[in-house]
C-alpha positions as CSV (number, residue, x, y, z in Angstrom):
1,X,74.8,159.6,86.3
2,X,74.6,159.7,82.5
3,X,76.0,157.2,80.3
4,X,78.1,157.8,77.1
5,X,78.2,156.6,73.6
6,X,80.3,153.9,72.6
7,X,82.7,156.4,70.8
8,X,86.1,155.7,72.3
9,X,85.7,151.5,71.8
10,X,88.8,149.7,72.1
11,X,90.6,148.7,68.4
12,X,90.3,144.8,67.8
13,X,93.4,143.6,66.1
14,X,92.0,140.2,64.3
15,X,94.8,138.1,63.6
16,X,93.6,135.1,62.9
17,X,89.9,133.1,63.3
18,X,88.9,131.1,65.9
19,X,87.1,128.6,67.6
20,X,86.9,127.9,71.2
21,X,87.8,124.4,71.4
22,X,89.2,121.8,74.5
23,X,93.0,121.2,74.4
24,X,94.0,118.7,71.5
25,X,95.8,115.2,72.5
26,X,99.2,116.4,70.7
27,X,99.6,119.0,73.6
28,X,98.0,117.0,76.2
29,X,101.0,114.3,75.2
30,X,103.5,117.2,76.7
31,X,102.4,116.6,80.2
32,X,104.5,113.9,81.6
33,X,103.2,111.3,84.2
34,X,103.5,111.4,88.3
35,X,103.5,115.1,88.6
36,X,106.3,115.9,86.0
37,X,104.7,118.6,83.7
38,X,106.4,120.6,81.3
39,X,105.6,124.1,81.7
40,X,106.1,126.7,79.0
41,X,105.8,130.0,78.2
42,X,102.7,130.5,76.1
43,X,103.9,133.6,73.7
44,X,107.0,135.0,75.2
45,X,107.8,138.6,75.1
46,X,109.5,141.7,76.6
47,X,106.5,143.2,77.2
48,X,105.3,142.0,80.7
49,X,102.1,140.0,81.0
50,X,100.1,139.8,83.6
51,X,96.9,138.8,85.2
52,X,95.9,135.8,83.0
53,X,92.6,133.9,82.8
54,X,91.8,130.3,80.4
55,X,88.6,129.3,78.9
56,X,88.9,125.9,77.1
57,X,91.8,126.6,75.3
58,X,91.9,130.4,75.3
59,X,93.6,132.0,77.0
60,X,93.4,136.1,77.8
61,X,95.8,138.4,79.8
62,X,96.4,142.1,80.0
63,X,99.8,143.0,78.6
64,X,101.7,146.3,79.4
65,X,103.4,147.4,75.7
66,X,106.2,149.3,76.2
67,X,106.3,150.9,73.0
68,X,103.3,152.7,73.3
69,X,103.2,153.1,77.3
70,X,99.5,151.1,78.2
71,X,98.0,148.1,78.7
72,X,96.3,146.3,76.0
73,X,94.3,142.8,76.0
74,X,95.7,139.5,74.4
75,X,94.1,136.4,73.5
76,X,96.3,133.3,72.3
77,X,94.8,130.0,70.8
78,X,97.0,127.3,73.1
79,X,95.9,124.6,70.3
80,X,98.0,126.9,68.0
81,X,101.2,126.9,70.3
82,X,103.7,127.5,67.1
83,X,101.0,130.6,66.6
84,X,99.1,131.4,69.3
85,X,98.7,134.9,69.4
86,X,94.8,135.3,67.8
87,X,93.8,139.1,68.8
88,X,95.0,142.3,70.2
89,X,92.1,144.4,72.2
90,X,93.8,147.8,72.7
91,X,93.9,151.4,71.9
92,X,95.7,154.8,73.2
93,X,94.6,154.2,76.8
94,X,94.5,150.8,79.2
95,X,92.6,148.0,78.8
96,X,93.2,145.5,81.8
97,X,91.8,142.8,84.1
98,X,90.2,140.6,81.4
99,X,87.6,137.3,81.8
100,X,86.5,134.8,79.8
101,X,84.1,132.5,79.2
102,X,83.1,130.9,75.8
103,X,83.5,133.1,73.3
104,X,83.5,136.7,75.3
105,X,86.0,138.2,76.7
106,X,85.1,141.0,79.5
107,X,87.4,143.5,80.5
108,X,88.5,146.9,82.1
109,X,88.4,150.0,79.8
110,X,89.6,153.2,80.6
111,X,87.5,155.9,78.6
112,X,88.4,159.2,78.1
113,X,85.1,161.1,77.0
114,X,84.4,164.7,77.1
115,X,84.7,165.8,80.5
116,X,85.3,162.4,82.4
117,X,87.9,160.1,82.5
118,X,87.0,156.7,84.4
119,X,86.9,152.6,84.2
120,X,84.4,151.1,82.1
121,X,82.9,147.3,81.3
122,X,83.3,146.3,77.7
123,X,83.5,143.0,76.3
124,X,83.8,141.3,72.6
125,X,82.5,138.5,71.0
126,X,85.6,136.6,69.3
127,X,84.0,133.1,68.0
128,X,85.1,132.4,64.5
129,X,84.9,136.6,63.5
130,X,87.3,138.3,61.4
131,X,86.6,141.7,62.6
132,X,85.5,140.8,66.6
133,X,82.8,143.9,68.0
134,X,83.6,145.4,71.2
135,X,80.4,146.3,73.4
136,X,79.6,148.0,76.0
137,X,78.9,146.3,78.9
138,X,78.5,149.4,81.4
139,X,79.7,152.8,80.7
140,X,78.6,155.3,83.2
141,X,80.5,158.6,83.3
142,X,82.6,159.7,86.4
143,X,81.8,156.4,87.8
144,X,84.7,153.5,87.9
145,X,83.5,149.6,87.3
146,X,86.3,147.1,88.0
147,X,87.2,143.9,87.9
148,X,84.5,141.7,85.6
149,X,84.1,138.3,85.6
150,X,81.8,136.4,83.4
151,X,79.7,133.3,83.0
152,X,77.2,132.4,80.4
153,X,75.1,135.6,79.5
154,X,75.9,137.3,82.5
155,X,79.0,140.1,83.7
156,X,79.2,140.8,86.8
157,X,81.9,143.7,88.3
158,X,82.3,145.9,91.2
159,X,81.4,149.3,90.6
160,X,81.8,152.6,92.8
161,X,84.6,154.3,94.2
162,X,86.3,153.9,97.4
163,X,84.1,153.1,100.4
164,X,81.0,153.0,98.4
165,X,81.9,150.1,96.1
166,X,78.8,147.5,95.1
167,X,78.4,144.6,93.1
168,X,76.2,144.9,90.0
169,X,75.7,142.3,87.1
170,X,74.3,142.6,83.3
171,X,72.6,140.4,81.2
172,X,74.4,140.5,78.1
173,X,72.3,137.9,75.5
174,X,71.8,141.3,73.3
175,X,75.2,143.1,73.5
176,X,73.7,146.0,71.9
177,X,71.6,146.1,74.7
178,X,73.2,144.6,77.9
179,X,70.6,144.9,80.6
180,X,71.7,146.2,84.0
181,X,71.0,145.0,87.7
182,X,72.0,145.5,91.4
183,X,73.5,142.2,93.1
184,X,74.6,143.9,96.1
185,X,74.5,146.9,97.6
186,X,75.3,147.2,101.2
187,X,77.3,150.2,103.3
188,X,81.3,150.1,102.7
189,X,82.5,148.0,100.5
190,X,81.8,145.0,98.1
191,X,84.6,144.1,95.9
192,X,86.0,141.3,93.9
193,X,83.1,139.0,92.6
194,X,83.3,135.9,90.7
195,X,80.7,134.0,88.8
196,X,79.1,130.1,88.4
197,X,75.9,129.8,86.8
198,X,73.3,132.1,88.7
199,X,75.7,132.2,92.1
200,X,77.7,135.6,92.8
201,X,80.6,135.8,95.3
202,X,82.8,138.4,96.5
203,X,84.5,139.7,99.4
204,X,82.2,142.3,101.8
205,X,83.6,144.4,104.6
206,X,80.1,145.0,105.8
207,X,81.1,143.7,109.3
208,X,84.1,145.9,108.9
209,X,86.5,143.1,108.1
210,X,86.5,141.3,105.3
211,X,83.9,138.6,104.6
212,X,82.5,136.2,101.6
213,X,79.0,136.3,101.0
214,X,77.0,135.1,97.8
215,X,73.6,135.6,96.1
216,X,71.7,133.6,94.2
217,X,70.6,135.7,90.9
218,X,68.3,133.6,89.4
219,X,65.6,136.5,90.1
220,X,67.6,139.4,88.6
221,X,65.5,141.9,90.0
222,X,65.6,140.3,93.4
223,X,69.3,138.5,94.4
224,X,69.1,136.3,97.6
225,X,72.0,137.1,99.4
226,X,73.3,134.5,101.5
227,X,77.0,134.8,103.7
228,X,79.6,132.0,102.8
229,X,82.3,132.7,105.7
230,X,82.0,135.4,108.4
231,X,85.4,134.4,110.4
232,X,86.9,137.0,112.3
233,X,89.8,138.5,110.2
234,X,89.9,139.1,106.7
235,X,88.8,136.5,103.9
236,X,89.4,137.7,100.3
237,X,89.5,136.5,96.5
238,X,86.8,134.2,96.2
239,X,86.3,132.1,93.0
240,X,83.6,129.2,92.6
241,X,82.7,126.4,90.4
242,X,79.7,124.5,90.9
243,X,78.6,124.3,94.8
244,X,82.1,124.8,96.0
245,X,83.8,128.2,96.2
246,X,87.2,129.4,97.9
247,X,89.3,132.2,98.7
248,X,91.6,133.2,100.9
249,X,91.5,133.4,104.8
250,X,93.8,135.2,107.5
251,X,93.4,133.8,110.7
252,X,95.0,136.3,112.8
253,X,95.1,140.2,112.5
254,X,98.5,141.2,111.0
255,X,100.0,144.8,111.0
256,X,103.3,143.8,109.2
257,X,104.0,144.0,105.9
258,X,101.2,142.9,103.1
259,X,100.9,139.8,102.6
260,X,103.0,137.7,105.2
261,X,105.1,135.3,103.7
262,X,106.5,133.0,106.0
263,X,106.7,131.9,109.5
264,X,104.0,134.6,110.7
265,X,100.7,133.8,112.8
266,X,98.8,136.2,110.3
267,X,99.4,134.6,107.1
268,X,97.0,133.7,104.2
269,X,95.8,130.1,103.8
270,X,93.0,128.8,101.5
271,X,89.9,127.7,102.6
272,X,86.6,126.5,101.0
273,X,82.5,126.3,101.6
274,X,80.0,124.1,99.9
275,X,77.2,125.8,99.3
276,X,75.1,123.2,98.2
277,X,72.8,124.8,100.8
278,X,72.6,128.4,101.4
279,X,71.4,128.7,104.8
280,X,74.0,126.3,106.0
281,X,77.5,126.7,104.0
282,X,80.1,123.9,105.2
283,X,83.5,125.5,105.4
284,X,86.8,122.9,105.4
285,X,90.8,124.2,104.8
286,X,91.9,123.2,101.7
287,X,96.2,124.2,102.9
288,X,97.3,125.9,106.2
289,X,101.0,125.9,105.7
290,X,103.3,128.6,107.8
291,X,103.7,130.2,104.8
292,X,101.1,132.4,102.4
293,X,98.9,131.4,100.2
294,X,97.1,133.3,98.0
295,X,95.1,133.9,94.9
296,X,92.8,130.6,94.4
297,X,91.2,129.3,91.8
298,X,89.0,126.2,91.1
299,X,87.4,124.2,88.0
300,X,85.6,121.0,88.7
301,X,87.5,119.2,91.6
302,X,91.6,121.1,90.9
303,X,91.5,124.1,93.2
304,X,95.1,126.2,92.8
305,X,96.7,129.1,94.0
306,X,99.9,130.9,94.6
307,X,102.0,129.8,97.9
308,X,105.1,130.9,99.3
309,X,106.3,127.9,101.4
310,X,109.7,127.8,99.4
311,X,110.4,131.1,100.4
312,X,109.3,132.3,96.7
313,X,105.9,132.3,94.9
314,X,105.1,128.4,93.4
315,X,101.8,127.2,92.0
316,X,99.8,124.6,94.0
317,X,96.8,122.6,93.4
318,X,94.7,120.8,95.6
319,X,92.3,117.8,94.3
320,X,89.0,118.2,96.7
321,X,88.1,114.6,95.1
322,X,91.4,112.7,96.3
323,X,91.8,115.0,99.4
324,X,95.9,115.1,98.1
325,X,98.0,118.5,97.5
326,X,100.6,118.6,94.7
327,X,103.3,121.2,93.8
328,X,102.7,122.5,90.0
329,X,106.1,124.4,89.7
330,X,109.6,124.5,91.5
331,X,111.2,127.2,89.5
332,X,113.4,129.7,92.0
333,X,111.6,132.7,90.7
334,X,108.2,133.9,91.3
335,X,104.8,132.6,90.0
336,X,101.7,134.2,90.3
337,X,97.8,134.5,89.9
338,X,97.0,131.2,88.6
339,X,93.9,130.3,86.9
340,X,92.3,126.7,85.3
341,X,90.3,125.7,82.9
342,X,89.7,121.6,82.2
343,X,93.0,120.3,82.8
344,X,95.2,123.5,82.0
345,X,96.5,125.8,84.6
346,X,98.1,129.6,83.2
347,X,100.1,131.7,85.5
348,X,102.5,134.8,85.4
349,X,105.9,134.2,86.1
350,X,109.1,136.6,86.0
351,X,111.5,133.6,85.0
352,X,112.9,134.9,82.3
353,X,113.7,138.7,83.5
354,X,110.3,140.1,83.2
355,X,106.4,139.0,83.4
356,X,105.4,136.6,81.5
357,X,102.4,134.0,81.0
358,X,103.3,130.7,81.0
359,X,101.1,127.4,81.1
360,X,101.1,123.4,82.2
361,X,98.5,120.7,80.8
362,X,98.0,118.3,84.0
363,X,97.8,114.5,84.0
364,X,98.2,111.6,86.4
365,X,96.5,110.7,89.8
366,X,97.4,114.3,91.4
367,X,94.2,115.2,88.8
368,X,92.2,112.0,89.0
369,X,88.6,112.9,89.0
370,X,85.8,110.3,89.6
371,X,84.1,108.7,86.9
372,X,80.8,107.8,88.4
373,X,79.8,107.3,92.4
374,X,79.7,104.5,93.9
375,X,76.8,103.2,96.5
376,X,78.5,103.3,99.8
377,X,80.7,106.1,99.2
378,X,79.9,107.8,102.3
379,X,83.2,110.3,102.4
380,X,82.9,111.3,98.7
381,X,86.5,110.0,97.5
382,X,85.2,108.0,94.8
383,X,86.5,104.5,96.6
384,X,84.8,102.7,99.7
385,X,87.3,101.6,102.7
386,X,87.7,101.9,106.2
387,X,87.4,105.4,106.0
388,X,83.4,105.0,104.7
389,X,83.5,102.0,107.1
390,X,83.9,103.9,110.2
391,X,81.7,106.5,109.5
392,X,79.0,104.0,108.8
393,X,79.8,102.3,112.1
394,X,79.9,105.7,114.0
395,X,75.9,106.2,113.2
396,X,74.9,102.5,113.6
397,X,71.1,102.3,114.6
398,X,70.9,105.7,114.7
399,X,67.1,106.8,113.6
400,X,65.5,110.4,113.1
401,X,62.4,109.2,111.8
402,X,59.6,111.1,113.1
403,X,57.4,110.3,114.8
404,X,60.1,107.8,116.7
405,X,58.1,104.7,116.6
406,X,58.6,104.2,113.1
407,X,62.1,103.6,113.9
408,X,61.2,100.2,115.5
């Protein structure tokens, strides 16, 4: 395949500077205490938006303007919230599916060039620029790359078409020369990925369902591929931070209606791995409610997701630290495709008659996280009690020194 030039690059709209920053304590005042958090819609409109993500405190999501008929990208300062709209990433066609981290923001493109019309990566630097650059990240004609996500230097995206999708990555510390690589690139398809640091995951239906595997791409030119979960049945949507990553698992094969909401055998749940060590991930559930639940995502120790035990779509969260769920938001109407960043959770919700993005700032114990460990911790909860006890008790005298006399 050839590539093109950059000549159809998406129109930055600079509306104001910026600086990626953490969320200010006025704003963090709005969050109440025990779990009652004052959600709010971040820049309403009557344009629907959809499919946010959150970096410190920017926030990015693909919005479908009416007036003109396509999606375009938005990025809004939440430290701004009287004015938080900051740019507009958009031109005739649709820009969609955007990630951030720092101060670039990855997306979907879709370039009409010549003879070929398909999905391409670009990204922009917006740090503190008047007049932001768009780049491109991968733009190989008649060939579609998907769904970026990003992390430090790197992009990774799934690129192919149908049945012969792969997983590739780019080094982008030059933009104007991002440097291409192959993550993975087994028979059928790869899909999804996610990003933390030099560890890629994403959903594989190598073994004809659908699994999470991982590589390690500290050696760009040669990713160790290791398999996170290969239950029977289909696990999708991974995301990761740090050694832990989670997705989405069906225990039993369904052949209703996609997803099951409620009261089926066949429903999603969320699980998790820690992959501290490669060879020997530790999988636990994380919620297995009779209901779905969908669409994880995890920073530090707050995993969250969509779930439909209240027979419409609410935001959860999970803390992995405290071992506790918590409900985010109650309202009757649906919210969807959650993400986090620090102590901020963004969703979509169709509250107010269409698709919106809306956002909480999270206190109190449901988000405790532990200030340093303690000797004797055994469980990992940041507190030592019966629980650590017991375990302790359960190994007493137990020895695997080797050779076994040194135990005595």
């Amino acid at each position: 395949m050839r590539e093109r030039n950059l000549m159809t690059s998406a129109v930055v709209i600079s509306l104001t500077s910026l600086m990626v920053s953490a969320v200010p304590h006025d704003l963090l005042a709005q969050a109440g205490s025990g779990g009652r958090w004052q959600e709010f819609a971040l820049w309403p409109s009557t344009d629907d938006q959809e499919a946010p993500d959150i970096y410190g405190s920017i926030i990015v999501w693909q919005q479908f303007v009416y007036e003109y008929g396509d999606y375009d990208i938005y990025v809004a300062d939440i430290n701004n919230l009287a004015d938080p709209l900051v740019l507009v990433i958009g031109d005739s066609n649709d820009q969609t599916s955007p990630a951030i981290y720092e101060n670039i923001v990855a997306w979907q493109d879709y370039v009409v060039w010549e003879d070929s019309a398909d999905w391409d990566i670009r990204a922009a630097d917006i740090n503190g620029q008047a007049d932001p650059q768009v780049f491109a990240v991968s733009n190989l004609a008649y060939n579609d790359e998907q769904k970026p996500a990003i992390h430090g230097n790197t992009v990774v995206w799934q690129d192919g078409n149908a049945g012969d999708i792969h997983i590739y990555g780019a080094d982008i510390t030059d933009p104007n020369n991002p440097t291409e690589f192959l993550i993975a690139g087994f028979e059928l398809d790869q899909q999804r990925p996610a990003i933390y640091r030099t560890t890629v995951v994403w959903q594989d239906k190598f073994f004809g369902d659908w699994d999470i595997f991982a590589a390690d791409i500290w050696q760009r030119n040669k990713p160790a591929e290791f398999s996170v979960s290969l239950v029977e049945n289909d696990q999708k949507n991974p995301a990761i931070w740090g050694h832990i990553v989670v997705w989405q698992s069906r225990a039993m094969p369904w052949t209703g209606s996609d997803p099951p909401l409620a009261g089926f055998f066949g429903d999603w749940d969320i699980y998790g791995a820690d992959v501290s060590e490669p060879n020997d991930p530790v999988e636990f559930a994380i919620t297995t409610h009779e209901s779905s639940q969908m669409n994880p995502d995890i920073e530090e120790n707050i995993v969250v997701w969509q779930d439909y035990r209240n027979e419409n779509w609410d935001i959860f969260g999970y803390n992995l630290t405290t071992r506790k769920e918590f409900q985010i938001t109650n309202d009757s109407h649906d919210q969807t495709n959650p993400a986090i960043s620090g102590k901020v959770v963004v969703w979509q919700d169709n509250r107010d008659g269409n698709s919106q993005v809306y956002a909480v700032v999270l206190d109190g114990p449901e988000v405790a996280r532990c200030a340093f460990r303690i000797a004797g911790d055994v469980n990992g909860d940041c507190k030592i009690d019966f629980e650590d006890f017991a375990i302790m008790a359960s190994h007493w005298l137990e020895c695997y020194l080797e050779p076994v006399e040194a135990c005595w």
